[in-house]
C-alpha positions as CSV (number, residue, x, y, z in Angstrom):
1,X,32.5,161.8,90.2
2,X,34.9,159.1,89.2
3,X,36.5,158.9,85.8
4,X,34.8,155.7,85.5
5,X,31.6,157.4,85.3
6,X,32.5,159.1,81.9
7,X,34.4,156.1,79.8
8,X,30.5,154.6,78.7
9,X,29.8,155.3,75.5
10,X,26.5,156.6,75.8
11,X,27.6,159.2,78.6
12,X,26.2,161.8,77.0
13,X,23.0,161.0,78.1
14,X,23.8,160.5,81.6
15,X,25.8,164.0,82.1
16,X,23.1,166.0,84.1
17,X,25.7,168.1,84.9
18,X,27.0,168.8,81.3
19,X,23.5,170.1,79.7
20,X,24.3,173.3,82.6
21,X,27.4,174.4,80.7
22,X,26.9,177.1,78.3
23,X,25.1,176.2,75.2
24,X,23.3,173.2,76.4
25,X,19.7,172.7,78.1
26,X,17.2,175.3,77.3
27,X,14.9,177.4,80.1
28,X,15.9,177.3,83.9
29,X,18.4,178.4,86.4
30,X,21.2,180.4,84.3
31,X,19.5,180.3,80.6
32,X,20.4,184.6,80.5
33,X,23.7,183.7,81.4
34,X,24.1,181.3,78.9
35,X,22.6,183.1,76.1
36,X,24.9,186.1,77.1
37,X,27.8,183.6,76.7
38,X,26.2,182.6,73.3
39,X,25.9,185.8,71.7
40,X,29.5,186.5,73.2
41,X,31.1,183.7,71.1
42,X,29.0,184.1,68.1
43,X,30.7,187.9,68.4
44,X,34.1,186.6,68.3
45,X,33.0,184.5,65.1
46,X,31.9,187.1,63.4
47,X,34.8,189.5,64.2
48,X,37.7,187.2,63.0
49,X,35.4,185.4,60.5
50,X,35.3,181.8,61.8
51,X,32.9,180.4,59.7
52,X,34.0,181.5,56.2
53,X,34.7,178.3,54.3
54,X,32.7,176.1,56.9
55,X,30.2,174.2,55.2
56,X,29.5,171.1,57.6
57,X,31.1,171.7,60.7
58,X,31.0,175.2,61.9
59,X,32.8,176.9,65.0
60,X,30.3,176.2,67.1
61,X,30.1,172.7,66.4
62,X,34.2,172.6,67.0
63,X,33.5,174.2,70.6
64,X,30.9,171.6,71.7
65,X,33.0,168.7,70.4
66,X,35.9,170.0,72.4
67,X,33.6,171.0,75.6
68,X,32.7,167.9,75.5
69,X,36.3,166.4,75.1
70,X,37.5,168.4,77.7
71,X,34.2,167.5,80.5
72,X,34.9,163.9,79.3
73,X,37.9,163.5,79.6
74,X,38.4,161.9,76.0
75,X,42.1,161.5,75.0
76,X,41.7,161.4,70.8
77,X,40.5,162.6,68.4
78,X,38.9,158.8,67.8
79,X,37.5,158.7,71.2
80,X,35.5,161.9,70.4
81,X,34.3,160.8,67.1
82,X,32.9,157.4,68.5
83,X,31.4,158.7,71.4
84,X,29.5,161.4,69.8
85,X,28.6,159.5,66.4
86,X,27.2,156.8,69.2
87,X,24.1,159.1,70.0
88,X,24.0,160.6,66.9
89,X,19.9,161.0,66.6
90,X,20.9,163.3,69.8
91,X,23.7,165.4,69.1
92,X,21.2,168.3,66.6
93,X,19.3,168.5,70.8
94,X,22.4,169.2,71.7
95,X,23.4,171.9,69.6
96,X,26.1,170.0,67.2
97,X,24.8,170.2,63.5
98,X,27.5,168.8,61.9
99,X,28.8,166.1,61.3
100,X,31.4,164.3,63.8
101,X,34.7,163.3,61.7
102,X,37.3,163.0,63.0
103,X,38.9,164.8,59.5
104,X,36.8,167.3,60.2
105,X,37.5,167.9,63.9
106,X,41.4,168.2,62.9
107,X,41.2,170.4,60.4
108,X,38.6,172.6,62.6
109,X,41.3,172.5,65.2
110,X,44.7,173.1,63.1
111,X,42.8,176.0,60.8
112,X,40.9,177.6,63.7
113,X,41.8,180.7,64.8
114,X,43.2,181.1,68.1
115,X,41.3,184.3,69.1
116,X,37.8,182.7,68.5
């Protein structure tokens, strides 16, 4: 796909390809595999205590918002916040909960620990 394809901000809705990552879409082709890879990295959370003072925007919600950086090829932390507060009635589908700040996605980032 072109790059062009993911600079829209209402992408999210149009990344068929994104909703077969881990995490995202629900019953089909993979769901064990993703659930494996779910329970995995709610493992590592609990090990080193990710979510101990997260109130709003847990580790999980970090890893989306960065997956979805990363698939989107988003180059700040501003990019990220607009594109993601634009579908905000669709984000909770998509398994962010939080709230998308872009505060709140760099202090996630700077305070995280590296092993989660």
């Amino acid at each position: 796909m072109k790059d062009s394809h993911f600079k829209s901000v209402s992408d999210l809705s149009h990344l068929t390809h994104f909703q077969n990552t881990p995490f995202w879409g629900c019953w089909g082709p993979g769901y064990a595999h993703r659930q494996a890879r779910l329970h995995a990295f709610r493992r590592g959370v609990a090990r080193y205590d990710g979510n101990r003072y997260k109130k709003i925007f847990s580790c999980l919600d970090q890893y989306l918002c960065m997956t979805f950086a990363q698939l989107t090829h988003r180059e700040s932390l501003r990019d990220i916040e607009v594109c993601l507060r634009a579908q905000k009635d669709k984000l909770y589908y998509r398994g962010i909960q939080g709230n998308v700040f872009r505060s709140a996605v760099a202090d996630a980032n700077e305070r995280q620990d590296w092993r989660i």
